[in-house]
N, C-alpha and C positions, 0 to 999 in steps of 0.2 A: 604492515602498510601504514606507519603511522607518519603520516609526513604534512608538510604546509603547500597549499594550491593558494597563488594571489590569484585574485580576478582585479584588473584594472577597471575600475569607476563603472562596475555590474551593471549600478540601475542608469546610468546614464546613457549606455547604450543600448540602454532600451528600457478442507476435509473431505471432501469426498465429495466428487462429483456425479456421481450416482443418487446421492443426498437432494439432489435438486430435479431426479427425473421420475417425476410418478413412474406408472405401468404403462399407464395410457394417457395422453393430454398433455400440456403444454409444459415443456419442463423450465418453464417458469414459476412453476407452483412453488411457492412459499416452503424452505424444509420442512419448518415445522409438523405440516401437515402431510409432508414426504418419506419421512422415514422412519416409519415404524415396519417397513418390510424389507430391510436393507440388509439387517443384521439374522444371523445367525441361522435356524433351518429354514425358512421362510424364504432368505436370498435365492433358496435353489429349488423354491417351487414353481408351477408355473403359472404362465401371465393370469390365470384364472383362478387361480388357489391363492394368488399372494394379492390381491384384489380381494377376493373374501375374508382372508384374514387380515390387510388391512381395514375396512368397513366393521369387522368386528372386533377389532382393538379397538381403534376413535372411537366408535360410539358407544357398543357395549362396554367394553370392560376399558377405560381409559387408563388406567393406575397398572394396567397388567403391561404396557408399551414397557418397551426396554431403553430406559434413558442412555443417550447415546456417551456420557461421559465413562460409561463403565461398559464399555463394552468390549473394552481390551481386555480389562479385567477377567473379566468373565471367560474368556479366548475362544467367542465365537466367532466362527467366517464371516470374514467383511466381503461385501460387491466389490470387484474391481471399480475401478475411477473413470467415469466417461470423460474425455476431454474436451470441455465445450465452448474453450475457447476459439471455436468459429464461429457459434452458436451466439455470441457476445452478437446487441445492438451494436450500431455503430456511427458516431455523429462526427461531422466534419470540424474541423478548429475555424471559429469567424478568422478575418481578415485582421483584426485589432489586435493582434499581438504579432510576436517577433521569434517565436520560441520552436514553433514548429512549421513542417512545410504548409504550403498555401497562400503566403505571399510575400511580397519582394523584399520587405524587411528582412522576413525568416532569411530571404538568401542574401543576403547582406550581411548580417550577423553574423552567419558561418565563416565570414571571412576576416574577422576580427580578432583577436588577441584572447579576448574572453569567452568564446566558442574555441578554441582550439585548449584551453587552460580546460574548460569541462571535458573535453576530449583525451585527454592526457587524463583527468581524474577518472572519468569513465574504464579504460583499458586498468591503470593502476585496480581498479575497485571489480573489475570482472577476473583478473588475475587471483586478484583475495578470495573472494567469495568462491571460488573455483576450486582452491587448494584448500579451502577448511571444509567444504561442503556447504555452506551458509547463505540464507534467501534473505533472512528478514532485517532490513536497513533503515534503520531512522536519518531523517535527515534534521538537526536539532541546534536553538542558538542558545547562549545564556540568557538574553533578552529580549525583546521585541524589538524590532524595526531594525536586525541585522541582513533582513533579504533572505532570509529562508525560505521563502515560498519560490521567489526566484532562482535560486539554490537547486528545490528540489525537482523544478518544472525542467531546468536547464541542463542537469544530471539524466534528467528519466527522456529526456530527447535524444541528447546524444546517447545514452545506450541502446534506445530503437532503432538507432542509424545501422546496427551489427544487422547483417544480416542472418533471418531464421532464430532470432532469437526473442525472448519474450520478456515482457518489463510491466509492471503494474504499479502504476504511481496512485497511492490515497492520503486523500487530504484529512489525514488525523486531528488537524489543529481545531478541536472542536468549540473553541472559544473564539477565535475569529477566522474561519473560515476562507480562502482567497484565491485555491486554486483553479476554480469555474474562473473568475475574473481574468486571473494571468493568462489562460488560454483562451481565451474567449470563449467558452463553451456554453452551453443550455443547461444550467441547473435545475429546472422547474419540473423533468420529468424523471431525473434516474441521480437524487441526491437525497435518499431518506438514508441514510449513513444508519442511525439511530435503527428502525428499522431491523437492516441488515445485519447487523450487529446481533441483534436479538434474535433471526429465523424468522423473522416477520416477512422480508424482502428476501426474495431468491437472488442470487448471484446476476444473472440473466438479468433483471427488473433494476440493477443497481450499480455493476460493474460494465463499463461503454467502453467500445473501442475507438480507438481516435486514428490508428494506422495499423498495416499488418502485424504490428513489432512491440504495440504499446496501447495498453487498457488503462482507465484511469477510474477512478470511484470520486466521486465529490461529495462536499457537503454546503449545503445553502445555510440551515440555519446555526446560529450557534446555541451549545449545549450549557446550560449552568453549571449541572452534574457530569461532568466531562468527566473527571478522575473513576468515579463509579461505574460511569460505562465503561473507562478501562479494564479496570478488573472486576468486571463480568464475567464468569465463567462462560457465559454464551459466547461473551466476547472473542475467546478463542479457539473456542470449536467453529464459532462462522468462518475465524481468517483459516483455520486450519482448513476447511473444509471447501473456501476460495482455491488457498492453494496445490489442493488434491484433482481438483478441476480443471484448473486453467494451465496449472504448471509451469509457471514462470519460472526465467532464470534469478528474479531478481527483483524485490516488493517494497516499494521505497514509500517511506512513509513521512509523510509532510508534519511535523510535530511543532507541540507550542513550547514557547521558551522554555528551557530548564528551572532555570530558578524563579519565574514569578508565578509556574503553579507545580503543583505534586502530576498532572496526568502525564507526562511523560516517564515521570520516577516512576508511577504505576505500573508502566507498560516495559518496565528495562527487560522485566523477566522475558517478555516476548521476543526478542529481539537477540540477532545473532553482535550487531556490531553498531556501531553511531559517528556520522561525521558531522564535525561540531562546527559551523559559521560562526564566524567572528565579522564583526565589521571595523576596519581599520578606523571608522571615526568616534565610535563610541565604545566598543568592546574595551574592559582596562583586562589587566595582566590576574586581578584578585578574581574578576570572571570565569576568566577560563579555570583558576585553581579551583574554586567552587564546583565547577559543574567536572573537573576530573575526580575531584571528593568525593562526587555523589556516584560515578562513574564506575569508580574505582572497586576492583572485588566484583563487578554483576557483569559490566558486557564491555570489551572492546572498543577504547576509542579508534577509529580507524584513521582520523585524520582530523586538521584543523584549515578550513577552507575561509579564506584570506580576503571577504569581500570589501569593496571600495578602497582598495588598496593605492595609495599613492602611486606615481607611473612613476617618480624616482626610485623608488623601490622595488622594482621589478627588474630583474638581471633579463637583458635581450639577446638570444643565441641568432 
């Protein structure tokens, strides 16, 4: 699926989920402090026994917990996965954008040229990820100000439109931040990204549902150390352990430009496949070779999506 999507003038028209549920109480608790009874004989004791030997792992003997990285290793019984995405908060999109239902813009848009282009790359991209088995989707520019956040909001819309299906858009871009804005959402309560990432922040505390079809995770402030939280090993037992939970069809990930930092190179390992935004007014030709360079050998371009694309340039069927 490696193909080009123009959008005509984008911005102008407009691990384990069990991991996150104590015994008893709010399964928003924090993993961190959730899963030392998850793994191994302890999974299959019961609600009274794994409550005591939780309380005397934490506190008595802390160093004796079975860190969760090695727990395959080891090949003891894992919990099965609760699936909690019902359990997800749930907050409406303000009226100030155009991206999703709620208001008359949103339905306006769908009737345009560049709504139906993300609809066509939507089906193309659920096709893909279908036949290799593959979840995790960067959505990535060479540079800044190509509309990548636009990009990746406009993409994780239209594939909530499927129904019965599930989509998780996070705002990776931890340097400048943008998808709270694009949708108009409330960052102030459920954007400690940072947090999350760590097992500080439970799934629940930090992953928001915006419709039945489509959860989103944000980030308010920006990171300095962005790269580093990439390759956190925490890093990806969190998202592992998001997507054991929630069970998306499909985890798109809002990234910062390829070539003016390393945290996306960081994060290729994680990643099943990448579609790359170009912007027809400033993207050149030595761009896109650069960022297939780096590309190249680790993950799958899956496509090069063609924003502010001249209208002469667009073939009309």
């Amino acid at each position: 699926m490696k193909d080009t999507f123009a959008l005509e003038d984008a911005d102008s028209s407009a691990a384990n989920g069990d991991l996150m549920v104590p015994v008893q109480g709010s399964f928003t608790r924090p993993r961190r402090f959730s899963n030392k009874v998850e793994y191994g004989p302890l999974a299959e004791q019961s609600t009274e026994e794994a409550e005591l030997a939780e309380v005397d792992m934490v506190v008595d003997h802390p160093d004796m917990a079975i860190p969760a990285p090695f727990v395959d290793q080891m090949n003891l019984p894992r919990a099965k996965p609760r699936d909690l995405w019902d359990l997800l908060h749930e907050q409406t999109p303000g009226m100030d954008q155009h991206i999703l239902p709620g208001s008359q813009a949103a339905e306006d848009f769908r009737a345009t040229d560049v709504s139906r282009a993300f609809d066509l790359l939507r089906t193309r991209l659920r096709q893909t990820v279908k036949q290799h088995g593959w979840t995790n989707i960067a959505v990535v520019s060479p540079t800044k100000g190509c509309g990548n956040t636009f990009t990746a909001a406009n993409l994780a819309a239209s594939l909530s439109r499927v129904p019965s299906s599930r989509t998780v858009l996070i705002d990776f871009n931890l340097r400048t931040p943008g998808l709270a804005r694009t949708l108009d959402l409330d960052a102030s309560q459920n954007s400690d990204l940072r947090g999350f990432l760590a097992g500080d922040v439970a799934i629940s505390d930090y992953i928001t549902r915006v419709s039945e079809t489509l959860a989103v995770g944000l980030c308010a402030e920006p990171e300095a150390d962005a790269a580093e939280i990439m390759q956190d090993p925490a890093t990806f037992l969190s998202l592992a352990e998001m997507r054991d939970a929630l069970n998306p069809d499909i985890v798109l990930y809002d990234m910062p430009p390829l070539l003016k930092y390393d945290d996306t190179s960081a994060f290729l390992a994680q990643l099943d496949g990448v579609l790359l935004v170009s912007d027809g007014t400033r993207t050149m030709a030595k761009h896109l070779a650069a960022c297939e360079q780096i590309l190249a050998g680790q993950v799958p371009l899956l496509g090069v999506i063609l924003n502010r694309a001249r209208a002469s340039s667009i073939e009309r069927f």
